[in-house]
C-alpha positions as CSV (number, residue, x, y, z in Angstrom):
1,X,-97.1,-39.0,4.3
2,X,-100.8,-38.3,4.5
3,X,-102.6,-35.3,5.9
4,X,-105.7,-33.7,6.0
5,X,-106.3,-32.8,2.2
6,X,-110.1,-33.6,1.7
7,X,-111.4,-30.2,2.6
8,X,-112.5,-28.5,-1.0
9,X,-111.4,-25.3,0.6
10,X,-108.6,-26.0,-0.4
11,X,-109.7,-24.3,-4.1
12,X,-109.6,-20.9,-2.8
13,X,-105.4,-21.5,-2.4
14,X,-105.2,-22.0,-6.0
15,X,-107.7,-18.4,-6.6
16,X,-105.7,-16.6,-4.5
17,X,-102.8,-17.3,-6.8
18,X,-104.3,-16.4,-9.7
19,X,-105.5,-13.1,-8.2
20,X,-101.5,-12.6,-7.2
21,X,-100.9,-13.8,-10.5
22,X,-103.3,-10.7,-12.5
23,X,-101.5,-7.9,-10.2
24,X,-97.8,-9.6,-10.6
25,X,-96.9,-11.3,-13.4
26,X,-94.0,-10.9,-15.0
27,X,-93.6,-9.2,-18.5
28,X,-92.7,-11.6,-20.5
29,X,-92.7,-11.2,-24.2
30,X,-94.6,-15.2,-24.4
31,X,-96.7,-14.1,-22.2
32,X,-98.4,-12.1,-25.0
33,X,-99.6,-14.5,-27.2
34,X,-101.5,-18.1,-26.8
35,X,-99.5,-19.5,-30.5
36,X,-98.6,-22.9,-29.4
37,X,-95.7,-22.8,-31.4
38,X,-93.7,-19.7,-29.3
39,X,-95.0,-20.8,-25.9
40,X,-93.6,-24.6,-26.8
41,X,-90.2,-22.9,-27.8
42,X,-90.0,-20.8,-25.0
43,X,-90.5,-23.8,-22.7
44,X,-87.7,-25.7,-24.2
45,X,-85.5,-22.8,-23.9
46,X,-85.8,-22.2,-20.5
47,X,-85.8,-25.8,-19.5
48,X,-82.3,-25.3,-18.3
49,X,-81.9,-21.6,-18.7
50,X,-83.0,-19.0,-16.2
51,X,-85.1,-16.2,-18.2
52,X,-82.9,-13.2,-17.7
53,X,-79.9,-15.6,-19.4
54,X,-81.9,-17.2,-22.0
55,X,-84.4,-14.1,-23.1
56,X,-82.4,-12.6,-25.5
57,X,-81.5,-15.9,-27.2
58,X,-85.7,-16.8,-27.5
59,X,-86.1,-13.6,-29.4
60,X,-83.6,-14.1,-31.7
61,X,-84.5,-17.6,-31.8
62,X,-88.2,-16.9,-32.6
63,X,-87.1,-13.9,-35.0
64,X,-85.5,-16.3,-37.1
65,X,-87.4,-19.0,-37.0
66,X,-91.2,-17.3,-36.9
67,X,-93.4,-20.3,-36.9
68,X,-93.1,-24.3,-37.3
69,X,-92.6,-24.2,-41.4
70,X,-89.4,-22.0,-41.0
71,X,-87.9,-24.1,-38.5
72,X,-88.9,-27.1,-40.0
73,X,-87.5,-25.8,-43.5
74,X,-84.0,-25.2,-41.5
75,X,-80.7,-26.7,-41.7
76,X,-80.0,-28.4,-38.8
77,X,-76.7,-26.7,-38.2
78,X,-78.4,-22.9,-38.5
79,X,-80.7,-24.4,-36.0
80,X,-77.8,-25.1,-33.8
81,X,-76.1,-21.9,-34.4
82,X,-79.2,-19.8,-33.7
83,X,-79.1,-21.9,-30.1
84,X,-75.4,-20.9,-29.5
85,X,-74.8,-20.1,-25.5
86,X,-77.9,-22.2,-24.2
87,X,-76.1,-25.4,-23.8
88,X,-78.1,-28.6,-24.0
89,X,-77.6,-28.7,-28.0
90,X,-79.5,-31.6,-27.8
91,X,-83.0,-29.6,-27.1
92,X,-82.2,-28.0,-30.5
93,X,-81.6,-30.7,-32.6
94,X,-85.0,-32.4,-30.8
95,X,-87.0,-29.2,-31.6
96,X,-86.1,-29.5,-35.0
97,X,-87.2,-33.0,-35.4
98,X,-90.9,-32.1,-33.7
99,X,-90.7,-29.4,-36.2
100,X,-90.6,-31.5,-39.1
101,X,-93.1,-33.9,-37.4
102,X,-95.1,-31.3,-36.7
103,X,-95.2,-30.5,-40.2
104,X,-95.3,-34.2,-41.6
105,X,-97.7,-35.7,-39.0
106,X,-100.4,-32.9,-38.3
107,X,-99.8,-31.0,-41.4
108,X,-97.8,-28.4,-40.1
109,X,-100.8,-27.2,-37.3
110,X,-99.7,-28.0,-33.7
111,X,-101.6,-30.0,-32.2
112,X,-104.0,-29.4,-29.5
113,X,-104.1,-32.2,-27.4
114,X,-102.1,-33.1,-24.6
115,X,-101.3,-37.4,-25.6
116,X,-100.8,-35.2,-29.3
117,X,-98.7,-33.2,-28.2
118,X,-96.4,-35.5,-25.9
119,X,-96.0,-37.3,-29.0
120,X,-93.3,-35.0,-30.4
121,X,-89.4,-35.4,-30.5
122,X,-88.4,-34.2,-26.6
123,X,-91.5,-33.2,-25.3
124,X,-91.8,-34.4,-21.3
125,X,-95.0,-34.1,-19.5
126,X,-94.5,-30.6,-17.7
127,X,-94.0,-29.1,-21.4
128,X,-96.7,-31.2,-22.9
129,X,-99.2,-29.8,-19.9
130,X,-97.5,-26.2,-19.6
131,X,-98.9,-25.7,-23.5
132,X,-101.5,-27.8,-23.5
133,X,-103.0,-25.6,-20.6
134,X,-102.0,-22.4,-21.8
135,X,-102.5,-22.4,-25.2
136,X,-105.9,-24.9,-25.8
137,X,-107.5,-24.8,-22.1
138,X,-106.4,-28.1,-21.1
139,X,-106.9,-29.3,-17.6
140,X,-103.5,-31.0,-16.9
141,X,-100.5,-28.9,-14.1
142,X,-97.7,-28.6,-15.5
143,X,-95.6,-30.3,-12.9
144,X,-91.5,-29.0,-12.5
145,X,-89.2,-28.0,-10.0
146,X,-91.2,-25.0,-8.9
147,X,-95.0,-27.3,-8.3
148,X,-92.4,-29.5,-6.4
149,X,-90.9,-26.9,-4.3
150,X,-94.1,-24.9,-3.6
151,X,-96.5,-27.6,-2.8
152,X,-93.7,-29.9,-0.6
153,X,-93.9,-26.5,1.4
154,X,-97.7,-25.8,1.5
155,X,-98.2,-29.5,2.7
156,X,-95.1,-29.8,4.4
157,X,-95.2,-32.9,2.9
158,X,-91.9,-35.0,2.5
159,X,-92.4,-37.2,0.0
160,X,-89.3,-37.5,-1.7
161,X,-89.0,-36.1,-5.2
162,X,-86.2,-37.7,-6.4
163,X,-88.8,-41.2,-6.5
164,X,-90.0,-42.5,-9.6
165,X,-93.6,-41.7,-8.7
166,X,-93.1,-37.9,-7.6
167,X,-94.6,-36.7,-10.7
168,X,-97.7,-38.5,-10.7
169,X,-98.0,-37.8,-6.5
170,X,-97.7,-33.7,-7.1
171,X,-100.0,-34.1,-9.8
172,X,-102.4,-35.3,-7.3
173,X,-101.3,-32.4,-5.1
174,X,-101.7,-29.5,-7.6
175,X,-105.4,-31.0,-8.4
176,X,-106.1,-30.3,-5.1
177,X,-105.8,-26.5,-5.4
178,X,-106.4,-26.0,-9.1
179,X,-108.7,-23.5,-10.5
180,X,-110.8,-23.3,-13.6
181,X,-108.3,-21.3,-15.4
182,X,-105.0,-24.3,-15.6
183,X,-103.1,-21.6,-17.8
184,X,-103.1,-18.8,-15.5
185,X,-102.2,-21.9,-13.1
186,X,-99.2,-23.4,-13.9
187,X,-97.8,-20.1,-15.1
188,X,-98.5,-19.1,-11.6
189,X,-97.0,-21.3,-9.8
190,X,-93.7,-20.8,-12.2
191,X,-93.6,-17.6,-10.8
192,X,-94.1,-18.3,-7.4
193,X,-91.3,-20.8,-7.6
194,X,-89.1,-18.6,-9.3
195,X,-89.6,-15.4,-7.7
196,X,-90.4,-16.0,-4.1
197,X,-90.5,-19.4,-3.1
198,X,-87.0,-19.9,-4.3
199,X,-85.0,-22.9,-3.6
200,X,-82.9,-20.7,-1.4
201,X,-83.7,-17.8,0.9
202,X,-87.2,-18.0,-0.3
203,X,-89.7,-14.7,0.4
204,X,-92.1,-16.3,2.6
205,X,-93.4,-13.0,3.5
206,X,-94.0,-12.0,0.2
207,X,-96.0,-15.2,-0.4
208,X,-99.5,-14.6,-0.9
209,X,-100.6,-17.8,0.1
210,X,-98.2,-18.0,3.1
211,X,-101.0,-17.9,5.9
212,X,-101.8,-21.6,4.8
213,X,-98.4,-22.5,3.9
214,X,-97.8,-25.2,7.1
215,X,-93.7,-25.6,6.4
216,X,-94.0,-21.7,6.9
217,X,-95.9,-21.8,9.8
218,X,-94.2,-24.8,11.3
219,X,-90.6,-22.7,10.4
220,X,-89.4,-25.4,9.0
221,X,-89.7,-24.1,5.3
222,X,-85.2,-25.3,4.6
223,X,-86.7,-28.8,5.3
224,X,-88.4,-28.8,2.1
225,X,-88.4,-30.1,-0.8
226,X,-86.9,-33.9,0.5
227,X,-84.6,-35.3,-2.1
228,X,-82.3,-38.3,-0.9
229,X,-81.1,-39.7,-4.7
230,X,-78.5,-38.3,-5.6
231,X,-77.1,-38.5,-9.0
232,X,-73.4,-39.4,-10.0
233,X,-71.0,-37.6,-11.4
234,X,-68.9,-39.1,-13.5
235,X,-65.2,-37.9,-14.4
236,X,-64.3,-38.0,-18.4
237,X,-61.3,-36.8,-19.6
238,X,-61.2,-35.6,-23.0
239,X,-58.1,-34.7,-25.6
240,X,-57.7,-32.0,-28.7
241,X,-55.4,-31.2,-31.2
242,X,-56.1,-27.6,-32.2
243,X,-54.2,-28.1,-35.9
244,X,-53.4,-25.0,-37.8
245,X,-51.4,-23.3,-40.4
246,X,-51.6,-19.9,-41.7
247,X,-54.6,-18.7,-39.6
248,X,-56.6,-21.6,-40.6
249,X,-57.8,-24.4,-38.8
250,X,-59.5,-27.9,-38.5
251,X,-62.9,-29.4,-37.3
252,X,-65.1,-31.8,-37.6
253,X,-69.0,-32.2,-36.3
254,X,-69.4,-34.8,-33.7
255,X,-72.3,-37.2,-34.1
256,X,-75.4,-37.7,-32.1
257,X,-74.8,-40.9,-29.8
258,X,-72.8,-38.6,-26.7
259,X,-72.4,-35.5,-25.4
260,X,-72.4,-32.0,-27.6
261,X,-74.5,-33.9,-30.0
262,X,-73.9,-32.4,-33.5
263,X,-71.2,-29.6,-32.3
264,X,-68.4,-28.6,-34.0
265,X,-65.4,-30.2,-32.1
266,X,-61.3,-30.7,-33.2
267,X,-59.2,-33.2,-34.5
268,X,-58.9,-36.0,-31.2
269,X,-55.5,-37.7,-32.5
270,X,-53.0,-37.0,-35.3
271,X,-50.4,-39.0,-36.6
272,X,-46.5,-39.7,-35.8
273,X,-45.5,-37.2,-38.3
274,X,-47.1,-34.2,-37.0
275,X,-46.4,-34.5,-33.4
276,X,-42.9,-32.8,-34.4
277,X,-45.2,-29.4,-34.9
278,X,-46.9,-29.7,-31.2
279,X,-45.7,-26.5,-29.8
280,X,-47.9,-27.2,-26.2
281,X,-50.8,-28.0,-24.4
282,X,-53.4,-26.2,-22.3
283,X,-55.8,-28.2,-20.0
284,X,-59.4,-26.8,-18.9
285,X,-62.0,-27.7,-17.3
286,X,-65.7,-28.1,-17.8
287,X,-68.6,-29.4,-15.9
288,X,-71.9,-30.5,-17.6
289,X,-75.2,-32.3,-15.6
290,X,-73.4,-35.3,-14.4
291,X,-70.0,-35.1,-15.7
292,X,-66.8,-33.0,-15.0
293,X,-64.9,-32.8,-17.6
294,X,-60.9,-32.6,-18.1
295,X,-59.9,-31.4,-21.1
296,X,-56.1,-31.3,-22.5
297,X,-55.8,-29.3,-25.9
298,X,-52.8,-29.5,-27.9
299,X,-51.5,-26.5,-30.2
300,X,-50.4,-28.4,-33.5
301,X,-48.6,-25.3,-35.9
302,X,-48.0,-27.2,-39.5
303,X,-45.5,-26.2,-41.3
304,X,-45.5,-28.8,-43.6
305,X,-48.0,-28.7,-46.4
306,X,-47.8,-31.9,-47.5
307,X,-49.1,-33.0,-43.8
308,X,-51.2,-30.6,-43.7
309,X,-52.9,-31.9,-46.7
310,X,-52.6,-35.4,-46.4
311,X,-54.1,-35.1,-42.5
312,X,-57.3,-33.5,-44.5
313,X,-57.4,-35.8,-47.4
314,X,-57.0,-38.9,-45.1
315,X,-59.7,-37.4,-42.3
316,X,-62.1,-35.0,-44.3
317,X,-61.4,-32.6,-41.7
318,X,-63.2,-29.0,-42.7
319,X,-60.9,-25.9,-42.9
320,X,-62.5,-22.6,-41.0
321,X,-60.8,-19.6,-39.6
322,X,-61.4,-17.4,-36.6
323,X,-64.3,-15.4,-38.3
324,X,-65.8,-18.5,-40.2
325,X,-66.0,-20.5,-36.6
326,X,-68.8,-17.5,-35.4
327,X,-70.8,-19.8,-38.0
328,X,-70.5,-23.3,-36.4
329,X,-71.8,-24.4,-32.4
330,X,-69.1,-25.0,-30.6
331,X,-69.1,-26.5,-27.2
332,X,-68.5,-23.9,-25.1
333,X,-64.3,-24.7,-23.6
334,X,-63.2,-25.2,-27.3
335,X,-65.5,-22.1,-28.5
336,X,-63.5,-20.1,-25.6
337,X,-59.9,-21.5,-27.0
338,X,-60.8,-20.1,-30.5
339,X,-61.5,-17.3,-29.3
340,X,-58.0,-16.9,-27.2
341,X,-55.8,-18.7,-30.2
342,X,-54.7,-17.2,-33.1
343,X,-55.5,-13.4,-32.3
344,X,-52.3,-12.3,-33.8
């Protein structure tokens, strides 16, 4: 829908916000330092984690692994263990990747610009732009949920951003009130979108740029953002056999083409002659992006050890316990049964 957007006064919207920005950002240990490398890291974590959630695992995360060389020199399952409770395992195996690219392609210095940087394994446009602009001065908004969100309101604008071209049409938005300083921005406007114009009961009040907000004026703020698409969920139903003997149990890491890519998961059939030691079954449920998950889990106590070992020798199943599982990713409902089996 087009309105009146040509007046350059528009600039002094995206000022204000960085003037907000000076007197109210939040304290954010990222926030602290311009090395590519954290600010990337922090991106991907809190791609799908709020900060108060996700914080503690960044820190541990960056402890750890300090700079690209260290994560790049990694195993691949530490790296997934050192991401254990932020869900998406997938951003941690991808991370891992740019990290070796990183060190393979650009000799282990991150680089600078934008197209370089959207080059590496999982990086999108908003992350590519959010370091891009913070770290090397680049002039690119880092367009997300928030730059939706915010500037759908300011414009009261209602083009849909579920559409294939909503990135590209915000972009165009957010040039429109950008300042010199794209860093301060973008990290700005993630505030903003986080902390008062929230998706729900927003704090239009609070807003510092609410006087030329038009949804606000026009109360009609709930109207916005408009998203008609909606994705579907789909319905997978999923089985386990939890097989143990003497405290100990079996596994297996799942591969990389589906859901809980590289995880830790259990045995998904056995044979005839250990369904005599199924001593029950539990059923729980699970819901990921698009898919809700039913999964049945079903306690297999050997007591033969000549089944026990053949079922190894024929599946090269691994053998953990209880304390040795704190040391493998887990997806979260079979990470939860560990913890609830076995405690005597």
């Amino acid at each position: 829908m087009e309105k009146n957007r040509t007046t350059p006064d528009f600039l002094h919207i995206g000022n204000r916000l960085l003037e907000w920005y000076k007197n109210n950002a939040r304290d954010l240990p990222f926030r602290q330092t311009k090395d590519p490398y954290k600010i990337w890291i922090c991106e991907i974590v809190f791609q799908q984690t709020r900060i108060n959630q996700g914080l503690n695992h960044y820190n541990n995360f960056i402890k750890r692994f300090p700079d690209v060389k260290t994560l790049a020199e990694a195993e691949e399952n530490e790296v997934l263990l050192y991401w254990k409770g932020l869900g998406y395992y997938s951003r941690a195996i991808n991370i891992h990747k740019a990290a070796k690219q990183i060190m393979g392609d650009y000799g282990g210095v991150f680089p600078a610009q934008y197209e370089e940087i959207l080059k590496l394994k999982g990086v999108g446009k908003y992350t590519a732009a959010a370091v891009s602009s913070i770290c090397f001065g680049g002039k690119i908004p880092a367009v997300d949920g928030n730059f939706y969100r915010v500037l759908s309101r300011f414009f009261a604008d209602d083009f849909d951003i579920s559409h294939s071209k909503a990135f590209n049409y915000f972009s165009e938005l957010a040039a429109l009130i950008m300042p010199e300083n794209v860093g301060d921005f973008n990290q700005a406007m993630m505030d903003l979108g986080s902390e008062i114009c929230k998706p729900k009961n927003p704090l239009c009040e609070q807003c510092p740029v609410n006087d030329d907000c038009l949804a606000f004026s026009l109360q009609k703020i709930s109207d916005y953002p408009v998203k008609t698409k909606k994705v579907k969920t789909e319905a997978l139903a999923l089985t386990y056999y939890f097989v143990h003997k003497n405290g100990k149990f079996l596994i297996r890491q799942r591969a990389d083409n589906f859901i809980w890519k590289k995880l830790f998961e259990f045995p998904a059939a056995i044979p005839a002659e250990m369904e005599a030691f199924v001593t029950g079954a539990k059923t729980v449920t699970h819901k990921l992006t698009h898919k809700n998950l039913s999964i049945e889990i079903f306690n297999v106590d050997v007591a033969s050890e000549t089944v026990w070992n053949d079922f190894i020798a024929e599946n090269q199943y691994l053998i953990t316990d209880i304390e040795g599982s704190h040391e493998k990713s887990f997806p979260k409902p079979l990470e939860n049964y560990i913890q609830n089996s076995l405690k005597d």
